[in-house]
PDB file of N, CA, C and O in Angstrom:
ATOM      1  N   UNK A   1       3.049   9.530  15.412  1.00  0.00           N
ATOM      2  CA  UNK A   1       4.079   9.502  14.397  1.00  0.00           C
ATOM      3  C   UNK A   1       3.574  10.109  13.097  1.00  0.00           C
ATOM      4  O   UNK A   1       4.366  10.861  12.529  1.00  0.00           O
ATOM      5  N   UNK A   2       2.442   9.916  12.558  1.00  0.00           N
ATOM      6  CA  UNK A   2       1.895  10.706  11.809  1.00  0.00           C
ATOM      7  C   UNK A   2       1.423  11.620  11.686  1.00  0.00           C
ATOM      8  O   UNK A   2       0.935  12.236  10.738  1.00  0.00           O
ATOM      9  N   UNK A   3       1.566  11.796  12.854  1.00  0.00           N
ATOM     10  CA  UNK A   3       0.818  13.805  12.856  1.00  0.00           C
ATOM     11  C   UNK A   3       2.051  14.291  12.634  1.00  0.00           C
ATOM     12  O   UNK A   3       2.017  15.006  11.633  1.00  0.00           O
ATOM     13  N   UNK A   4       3.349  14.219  13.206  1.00  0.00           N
ATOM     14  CA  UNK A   4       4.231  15.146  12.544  1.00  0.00           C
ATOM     15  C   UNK A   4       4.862  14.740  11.363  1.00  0.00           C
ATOM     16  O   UNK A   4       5.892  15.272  10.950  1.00  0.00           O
ATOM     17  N   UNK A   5       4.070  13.475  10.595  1.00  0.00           N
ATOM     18  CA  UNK A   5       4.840  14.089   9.227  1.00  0.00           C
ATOM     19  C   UNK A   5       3.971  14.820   7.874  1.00  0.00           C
ATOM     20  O   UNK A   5       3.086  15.675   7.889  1.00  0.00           O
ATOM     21  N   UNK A   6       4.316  14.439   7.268  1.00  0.00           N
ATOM     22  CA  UNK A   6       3.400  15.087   6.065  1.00  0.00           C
ATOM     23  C   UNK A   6       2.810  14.243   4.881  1.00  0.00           C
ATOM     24  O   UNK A   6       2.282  14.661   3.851  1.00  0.00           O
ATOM     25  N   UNK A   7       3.023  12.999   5.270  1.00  0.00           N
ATOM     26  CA  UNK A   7       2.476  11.925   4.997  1.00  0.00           C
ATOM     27  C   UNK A   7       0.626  11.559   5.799  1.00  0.00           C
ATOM     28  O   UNK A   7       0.835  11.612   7.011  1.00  0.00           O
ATOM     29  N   UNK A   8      -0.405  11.351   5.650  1.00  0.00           N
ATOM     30  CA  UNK A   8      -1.182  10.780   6.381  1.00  0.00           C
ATOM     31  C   UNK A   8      -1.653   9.485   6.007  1.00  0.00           C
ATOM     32  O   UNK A   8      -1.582   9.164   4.821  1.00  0.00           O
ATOM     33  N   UNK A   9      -2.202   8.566   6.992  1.00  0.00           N
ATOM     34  CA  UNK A   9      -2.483   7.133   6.915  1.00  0.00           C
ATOM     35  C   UNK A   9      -2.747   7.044   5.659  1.00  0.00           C
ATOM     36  O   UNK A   9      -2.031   6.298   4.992  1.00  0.00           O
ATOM     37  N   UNK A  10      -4.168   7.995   4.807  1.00  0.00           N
ATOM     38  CA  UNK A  10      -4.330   7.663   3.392  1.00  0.00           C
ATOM     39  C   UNK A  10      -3.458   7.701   2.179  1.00  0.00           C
ATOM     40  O   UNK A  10      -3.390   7.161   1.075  1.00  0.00           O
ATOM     41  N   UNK A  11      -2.755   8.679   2.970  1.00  0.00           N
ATOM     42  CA  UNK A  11      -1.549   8.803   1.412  1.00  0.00           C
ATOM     43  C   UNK A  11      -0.722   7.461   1.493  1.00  0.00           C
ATOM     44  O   UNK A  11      -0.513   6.739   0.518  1.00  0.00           O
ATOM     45  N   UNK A  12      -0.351   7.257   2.559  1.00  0.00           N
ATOM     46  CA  UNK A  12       0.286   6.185   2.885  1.00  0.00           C
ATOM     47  C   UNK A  12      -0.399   4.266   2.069  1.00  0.00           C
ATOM     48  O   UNK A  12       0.094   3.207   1.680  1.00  0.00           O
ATOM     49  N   UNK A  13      -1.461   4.769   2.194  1.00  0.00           N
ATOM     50  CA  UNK A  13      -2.424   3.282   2.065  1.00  0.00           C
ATOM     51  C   UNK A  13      -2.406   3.924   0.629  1.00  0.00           C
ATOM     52  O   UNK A  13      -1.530   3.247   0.092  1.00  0.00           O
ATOM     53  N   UNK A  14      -2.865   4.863  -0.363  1.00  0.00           N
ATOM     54  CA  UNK A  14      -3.226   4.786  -1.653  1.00  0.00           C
ATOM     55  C   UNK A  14      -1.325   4.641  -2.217  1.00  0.00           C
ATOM     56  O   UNK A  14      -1.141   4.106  -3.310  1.00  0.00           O
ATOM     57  N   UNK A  15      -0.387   5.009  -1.618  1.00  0.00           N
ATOM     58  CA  UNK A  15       0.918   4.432  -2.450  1.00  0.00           C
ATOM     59  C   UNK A  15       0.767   3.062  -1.995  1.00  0.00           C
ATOM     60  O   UNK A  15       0.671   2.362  -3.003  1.00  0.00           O
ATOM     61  N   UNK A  16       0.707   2.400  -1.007  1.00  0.00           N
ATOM     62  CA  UNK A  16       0.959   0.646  -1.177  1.00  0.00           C
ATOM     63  C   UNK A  16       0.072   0.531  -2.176  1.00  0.00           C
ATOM     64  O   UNK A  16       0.557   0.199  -3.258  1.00  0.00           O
ATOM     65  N   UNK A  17      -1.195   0.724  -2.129  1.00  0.00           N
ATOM     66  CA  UNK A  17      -2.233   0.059  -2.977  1.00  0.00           C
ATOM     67  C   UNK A  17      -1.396   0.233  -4.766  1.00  0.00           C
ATOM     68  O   UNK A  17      -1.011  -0.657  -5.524  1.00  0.00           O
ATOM     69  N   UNK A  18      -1.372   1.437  -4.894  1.00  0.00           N
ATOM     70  CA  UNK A  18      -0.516   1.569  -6.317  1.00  0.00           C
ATOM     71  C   UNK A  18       0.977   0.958  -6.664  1.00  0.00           C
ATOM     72  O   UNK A  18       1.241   0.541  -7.792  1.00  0.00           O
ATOM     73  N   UNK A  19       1.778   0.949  -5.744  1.00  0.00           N
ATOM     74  CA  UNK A  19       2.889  -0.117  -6.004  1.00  0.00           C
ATOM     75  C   UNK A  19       2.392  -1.578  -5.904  1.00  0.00           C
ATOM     76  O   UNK A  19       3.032  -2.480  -6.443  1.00  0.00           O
ATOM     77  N   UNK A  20       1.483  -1.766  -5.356  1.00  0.00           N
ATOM     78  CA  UNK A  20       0.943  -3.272  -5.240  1.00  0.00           C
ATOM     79  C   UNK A  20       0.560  -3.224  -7.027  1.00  0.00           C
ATOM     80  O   UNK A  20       1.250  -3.732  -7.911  1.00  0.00           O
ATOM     81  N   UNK A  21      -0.462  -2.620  -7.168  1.00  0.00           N
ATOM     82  CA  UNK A  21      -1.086  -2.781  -8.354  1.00  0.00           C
ATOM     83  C   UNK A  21       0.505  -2.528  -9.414  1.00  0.00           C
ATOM     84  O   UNK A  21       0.472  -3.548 -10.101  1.00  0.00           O
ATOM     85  N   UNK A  22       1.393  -1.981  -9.722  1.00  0.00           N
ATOM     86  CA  UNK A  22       1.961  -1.959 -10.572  1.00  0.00           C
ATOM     87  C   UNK A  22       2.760  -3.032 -10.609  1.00  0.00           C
ATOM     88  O   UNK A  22       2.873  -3.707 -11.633  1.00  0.00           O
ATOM     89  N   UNK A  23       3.512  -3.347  -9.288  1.00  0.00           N
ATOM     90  CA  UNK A  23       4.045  -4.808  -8.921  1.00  0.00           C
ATOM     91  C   UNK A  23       2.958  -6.342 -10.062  1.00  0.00           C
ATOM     92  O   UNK A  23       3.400  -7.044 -10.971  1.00  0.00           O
ATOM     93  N   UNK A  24       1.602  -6.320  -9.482  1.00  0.00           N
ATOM     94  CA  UNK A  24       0.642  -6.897 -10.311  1.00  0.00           C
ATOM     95  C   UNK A  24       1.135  -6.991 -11.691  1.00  0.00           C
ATOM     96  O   UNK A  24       1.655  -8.040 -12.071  1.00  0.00           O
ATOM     97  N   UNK A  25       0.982  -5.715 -12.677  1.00  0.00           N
ATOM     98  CA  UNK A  25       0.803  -5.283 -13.367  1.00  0.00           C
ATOM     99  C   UNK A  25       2.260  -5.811 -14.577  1.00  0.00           C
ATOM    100  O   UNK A  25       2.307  -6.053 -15.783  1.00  0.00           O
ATOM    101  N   UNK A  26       3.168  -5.801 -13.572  1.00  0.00           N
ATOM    102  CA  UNK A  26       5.037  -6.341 -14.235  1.00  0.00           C
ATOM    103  C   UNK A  26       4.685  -7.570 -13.728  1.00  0.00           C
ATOM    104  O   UNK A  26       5.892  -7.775 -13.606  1.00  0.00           O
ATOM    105  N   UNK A  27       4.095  -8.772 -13.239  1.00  0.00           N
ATOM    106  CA  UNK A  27       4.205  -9.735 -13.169  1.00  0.00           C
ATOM    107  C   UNK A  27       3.351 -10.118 -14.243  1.00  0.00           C
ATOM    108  O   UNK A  27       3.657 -11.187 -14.770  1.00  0.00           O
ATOM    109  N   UNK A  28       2.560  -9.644 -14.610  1.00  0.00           N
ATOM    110  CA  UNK A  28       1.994 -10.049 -15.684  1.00  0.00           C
ATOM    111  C   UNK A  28       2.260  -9.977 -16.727  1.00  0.00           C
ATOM    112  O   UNK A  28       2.023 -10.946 -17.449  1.00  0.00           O
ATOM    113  N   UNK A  29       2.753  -9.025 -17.167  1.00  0.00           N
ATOM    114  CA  UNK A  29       3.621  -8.448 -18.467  1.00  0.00           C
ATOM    115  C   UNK A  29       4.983  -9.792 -18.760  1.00  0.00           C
ATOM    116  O   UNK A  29       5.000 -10.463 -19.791  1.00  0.00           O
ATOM    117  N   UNK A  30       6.186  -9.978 -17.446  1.00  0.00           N
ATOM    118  CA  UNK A  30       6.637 -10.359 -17.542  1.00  0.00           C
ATOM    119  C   UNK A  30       6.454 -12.134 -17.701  1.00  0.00           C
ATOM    120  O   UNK A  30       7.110 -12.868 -18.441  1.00  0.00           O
ATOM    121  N   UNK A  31       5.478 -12.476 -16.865  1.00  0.00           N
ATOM    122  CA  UNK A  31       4.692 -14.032 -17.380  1.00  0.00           C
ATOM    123  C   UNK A  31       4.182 -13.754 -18.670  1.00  0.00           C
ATOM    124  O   UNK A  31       3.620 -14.834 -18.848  1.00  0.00           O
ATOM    125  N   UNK A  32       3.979 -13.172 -19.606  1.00  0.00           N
ATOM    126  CA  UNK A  32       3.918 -13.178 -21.048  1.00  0.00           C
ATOM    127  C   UNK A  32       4.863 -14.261 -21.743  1.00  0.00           C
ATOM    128  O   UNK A  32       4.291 -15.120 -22.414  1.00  0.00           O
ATOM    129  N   UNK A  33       6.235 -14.303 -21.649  1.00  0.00           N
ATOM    130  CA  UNK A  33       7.424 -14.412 -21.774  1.00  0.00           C
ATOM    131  C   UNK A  33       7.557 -16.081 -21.410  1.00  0.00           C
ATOM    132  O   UNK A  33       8.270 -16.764 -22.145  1.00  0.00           O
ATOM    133  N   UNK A  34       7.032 -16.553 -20.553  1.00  0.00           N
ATOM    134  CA  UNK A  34       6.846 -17.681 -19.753  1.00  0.00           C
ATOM    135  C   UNK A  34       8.151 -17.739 -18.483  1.00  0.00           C
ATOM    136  O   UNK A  34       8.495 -16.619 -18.108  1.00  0.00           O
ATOM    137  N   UNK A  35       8.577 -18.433 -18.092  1.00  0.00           N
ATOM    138  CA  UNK A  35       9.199 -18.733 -16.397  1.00  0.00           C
ATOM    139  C   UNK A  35      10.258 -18.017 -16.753  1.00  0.00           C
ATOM    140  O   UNK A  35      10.705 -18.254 -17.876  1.00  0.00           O
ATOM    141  N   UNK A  36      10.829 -17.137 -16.055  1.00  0.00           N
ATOM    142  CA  UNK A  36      12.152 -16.811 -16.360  1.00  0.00           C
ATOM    143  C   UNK A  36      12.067 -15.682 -14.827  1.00  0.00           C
ATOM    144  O   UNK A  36      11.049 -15.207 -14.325  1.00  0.00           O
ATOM    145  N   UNK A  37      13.088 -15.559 -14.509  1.00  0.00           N
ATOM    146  CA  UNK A  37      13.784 -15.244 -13.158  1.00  0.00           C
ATOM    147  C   UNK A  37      13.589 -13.995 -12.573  1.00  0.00           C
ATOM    148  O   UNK A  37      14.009 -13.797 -11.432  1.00  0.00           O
ATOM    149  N   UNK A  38      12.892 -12.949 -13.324  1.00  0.00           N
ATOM    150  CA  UNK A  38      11.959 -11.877 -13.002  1.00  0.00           C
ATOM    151  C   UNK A  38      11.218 -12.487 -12.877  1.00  0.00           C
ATOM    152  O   UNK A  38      11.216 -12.612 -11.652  1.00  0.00           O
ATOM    153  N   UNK A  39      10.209 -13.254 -13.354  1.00  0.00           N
ATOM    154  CA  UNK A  39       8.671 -13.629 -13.212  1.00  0.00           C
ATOM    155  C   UNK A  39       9.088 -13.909 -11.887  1.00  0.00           C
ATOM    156  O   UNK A  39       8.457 -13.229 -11.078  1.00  0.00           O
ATOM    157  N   UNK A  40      10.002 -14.736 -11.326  1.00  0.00           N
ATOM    158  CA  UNK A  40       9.639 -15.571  -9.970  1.00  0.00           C
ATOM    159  C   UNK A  40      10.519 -14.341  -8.981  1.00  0.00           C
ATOM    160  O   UNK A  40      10.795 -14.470  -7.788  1.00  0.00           O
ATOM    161  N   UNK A  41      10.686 -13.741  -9.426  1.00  0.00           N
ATOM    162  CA  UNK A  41      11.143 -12.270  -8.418  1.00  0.00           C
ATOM    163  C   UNK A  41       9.994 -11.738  -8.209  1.00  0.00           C
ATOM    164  O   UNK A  41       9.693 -11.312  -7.093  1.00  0.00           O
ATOM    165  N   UNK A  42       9.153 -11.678  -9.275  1.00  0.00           N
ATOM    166  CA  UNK A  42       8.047 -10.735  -9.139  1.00  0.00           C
ATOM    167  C   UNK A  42       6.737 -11.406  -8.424  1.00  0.00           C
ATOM    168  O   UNK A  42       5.909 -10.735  -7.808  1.00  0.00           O
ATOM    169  N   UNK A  43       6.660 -12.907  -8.603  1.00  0.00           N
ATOM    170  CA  UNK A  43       5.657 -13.265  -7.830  1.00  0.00           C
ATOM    171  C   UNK A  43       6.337 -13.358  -6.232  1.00  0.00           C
ATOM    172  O   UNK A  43       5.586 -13.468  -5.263  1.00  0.00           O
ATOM    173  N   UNK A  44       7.153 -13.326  -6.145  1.00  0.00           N
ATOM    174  CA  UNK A  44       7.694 -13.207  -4.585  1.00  0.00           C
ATOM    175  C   UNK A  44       7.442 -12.476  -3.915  1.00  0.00           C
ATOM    176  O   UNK A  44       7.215 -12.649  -2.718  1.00  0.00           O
ATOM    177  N   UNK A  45       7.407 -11.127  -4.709  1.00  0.00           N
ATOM    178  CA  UNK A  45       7.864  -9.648  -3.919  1.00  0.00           C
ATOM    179  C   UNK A  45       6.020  -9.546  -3.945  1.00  0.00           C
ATOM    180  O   UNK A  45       5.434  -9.021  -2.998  1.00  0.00           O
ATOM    181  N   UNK A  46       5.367 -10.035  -4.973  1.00  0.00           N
ATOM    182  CA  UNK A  46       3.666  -9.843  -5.052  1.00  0.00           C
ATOM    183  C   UNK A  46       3.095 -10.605  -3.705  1.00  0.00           C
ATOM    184  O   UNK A  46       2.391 -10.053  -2.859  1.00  0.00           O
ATOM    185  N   UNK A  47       3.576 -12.121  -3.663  1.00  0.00           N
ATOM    186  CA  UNK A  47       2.966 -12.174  -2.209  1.00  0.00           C
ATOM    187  C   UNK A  47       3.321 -12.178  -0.967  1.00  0.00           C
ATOM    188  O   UNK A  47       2.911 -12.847  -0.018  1.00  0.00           O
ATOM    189  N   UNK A  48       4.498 -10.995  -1.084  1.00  0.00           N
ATOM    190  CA  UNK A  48       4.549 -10.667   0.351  1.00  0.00           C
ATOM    191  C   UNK A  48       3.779  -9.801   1.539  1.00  0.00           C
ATOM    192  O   UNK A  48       3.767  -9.898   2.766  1.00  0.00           O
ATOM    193  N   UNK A  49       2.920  -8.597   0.261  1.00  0.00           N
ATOM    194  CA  UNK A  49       2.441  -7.895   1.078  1.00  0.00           C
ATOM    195  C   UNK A  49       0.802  -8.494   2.291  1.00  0.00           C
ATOM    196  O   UNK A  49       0.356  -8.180   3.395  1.00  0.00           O
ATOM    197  N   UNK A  50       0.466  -9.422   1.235  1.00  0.00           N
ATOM    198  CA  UNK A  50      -0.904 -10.178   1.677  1.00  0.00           C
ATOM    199  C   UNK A  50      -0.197 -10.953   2.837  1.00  0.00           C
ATOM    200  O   UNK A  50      -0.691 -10.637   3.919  1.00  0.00           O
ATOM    201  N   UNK A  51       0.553 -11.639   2.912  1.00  0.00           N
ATOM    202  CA  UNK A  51       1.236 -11.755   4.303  1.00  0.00           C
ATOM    203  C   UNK A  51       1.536 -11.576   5.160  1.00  0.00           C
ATOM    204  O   UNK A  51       1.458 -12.123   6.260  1.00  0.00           O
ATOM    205  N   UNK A  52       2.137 -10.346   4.591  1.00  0.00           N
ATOM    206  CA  UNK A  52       2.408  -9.439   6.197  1.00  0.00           C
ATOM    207  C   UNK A  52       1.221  -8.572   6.683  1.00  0.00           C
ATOM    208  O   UNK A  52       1.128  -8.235   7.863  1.00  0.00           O
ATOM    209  N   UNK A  53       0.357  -8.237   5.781  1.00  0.00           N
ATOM    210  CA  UNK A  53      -1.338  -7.700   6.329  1.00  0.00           C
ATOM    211  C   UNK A  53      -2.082  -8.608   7.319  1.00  0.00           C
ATOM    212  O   UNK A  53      -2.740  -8.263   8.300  1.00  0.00           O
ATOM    213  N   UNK A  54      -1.760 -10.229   6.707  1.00  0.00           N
ATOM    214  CA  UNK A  54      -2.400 -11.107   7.334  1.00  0.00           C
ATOM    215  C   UNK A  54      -1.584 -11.469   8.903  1.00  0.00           C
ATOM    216  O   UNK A  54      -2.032 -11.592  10.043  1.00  0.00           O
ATOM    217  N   UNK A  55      -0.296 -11.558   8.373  1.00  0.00           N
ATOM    218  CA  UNK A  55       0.158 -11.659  10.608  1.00  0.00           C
ATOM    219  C   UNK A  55       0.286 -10.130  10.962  1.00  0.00           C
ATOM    220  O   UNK A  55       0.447 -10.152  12.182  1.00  0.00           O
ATOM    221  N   UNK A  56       0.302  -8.847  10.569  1.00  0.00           N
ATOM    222  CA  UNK A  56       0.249  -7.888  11.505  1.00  0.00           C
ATOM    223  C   UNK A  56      -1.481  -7.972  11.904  1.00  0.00           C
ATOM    224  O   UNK A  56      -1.836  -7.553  13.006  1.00  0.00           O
ATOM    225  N   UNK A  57      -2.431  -8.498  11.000  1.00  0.00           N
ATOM    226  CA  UNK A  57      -3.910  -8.586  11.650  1.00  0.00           C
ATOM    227  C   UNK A  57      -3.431  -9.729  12.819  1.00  0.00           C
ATOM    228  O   UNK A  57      -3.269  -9.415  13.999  1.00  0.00           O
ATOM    229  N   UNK A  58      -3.251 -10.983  12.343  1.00  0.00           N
ATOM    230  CA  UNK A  58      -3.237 -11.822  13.681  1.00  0.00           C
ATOM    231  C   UNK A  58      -2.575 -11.326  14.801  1.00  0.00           C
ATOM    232  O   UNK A  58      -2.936 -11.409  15.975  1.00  0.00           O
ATOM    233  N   UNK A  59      -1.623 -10.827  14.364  1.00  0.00           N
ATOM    234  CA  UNK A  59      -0.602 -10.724  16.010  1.00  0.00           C
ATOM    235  C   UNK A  59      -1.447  -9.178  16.664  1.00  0.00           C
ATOM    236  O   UNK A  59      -1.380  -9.153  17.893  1.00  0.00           O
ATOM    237  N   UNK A  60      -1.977  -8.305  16.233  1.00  0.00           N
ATOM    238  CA  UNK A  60      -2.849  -7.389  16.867  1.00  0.00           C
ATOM    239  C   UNK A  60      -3.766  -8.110  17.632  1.00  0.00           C
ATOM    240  O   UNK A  60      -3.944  -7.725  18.788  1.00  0.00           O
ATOM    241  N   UNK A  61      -4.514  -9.284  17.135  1.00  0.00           N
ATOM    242  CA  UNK A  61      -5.630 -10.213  17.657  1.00  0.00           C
ATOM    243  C   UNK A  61      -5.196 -10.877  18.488  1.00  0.00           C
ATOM    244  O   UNK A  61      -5.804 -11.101  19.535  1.00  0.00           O
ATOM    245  N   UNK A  62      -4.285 -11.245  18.269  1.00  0.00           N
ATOM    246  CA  UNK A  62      -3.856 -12.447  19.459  1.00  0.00           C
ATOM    247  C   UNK A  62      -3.332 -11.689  20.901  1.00  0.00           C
ATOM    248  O   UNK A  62      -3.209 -12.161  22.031  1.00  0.00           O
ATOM    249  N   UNK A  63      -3.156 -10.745  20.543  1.00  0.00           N
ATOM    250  CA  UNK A  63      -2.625  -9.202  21.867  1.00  0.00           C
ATOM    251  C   UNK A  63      -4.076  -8.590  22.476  1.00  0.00           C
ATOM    252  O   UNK A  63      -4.173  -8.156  23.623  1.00  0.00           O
ATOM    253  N   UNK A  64      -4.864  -8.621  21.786  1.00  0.00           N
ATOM    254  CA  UNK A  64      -6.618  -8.447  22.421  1.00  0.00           C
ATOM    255  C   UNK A  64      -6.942  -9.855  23.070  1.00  0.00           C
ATOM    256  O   UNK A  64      -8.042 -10.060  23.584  1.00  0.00           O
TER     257      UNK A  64
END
């Protein structure tokens, strides 16, 4: 699937890594402010990705 596009695995991995980090980056800004309904949008959407890294690792493992 990636050979025919024009995307490769790394480009792919350095944009999550940078929307992760900017995601970071507005949750923090916006916790300045204290609790308010972006902040808890933004910590939501922040720990989803560590989640889903963590069961697409398990469920690969549990298939070995």
């Amino acid at each position: 699937m990636l050979a025919r596009g024009k995307y490769d695995a790394s480009d792919l991995l350095a944009k999550l890594v940078f929307y992760v980090l900017v995601l970071i980056t507005l949750q923090i800004v916006f916790g300045v402010w204290g609790p308010n309904p972006v902040s808890e949008l933004l910590t939501g959407i922040v720990a989803w990705p560590p989640r889903a890294a963590f069961a697409t690792v398990g469920g690969l493992s549990a298939r070995s």
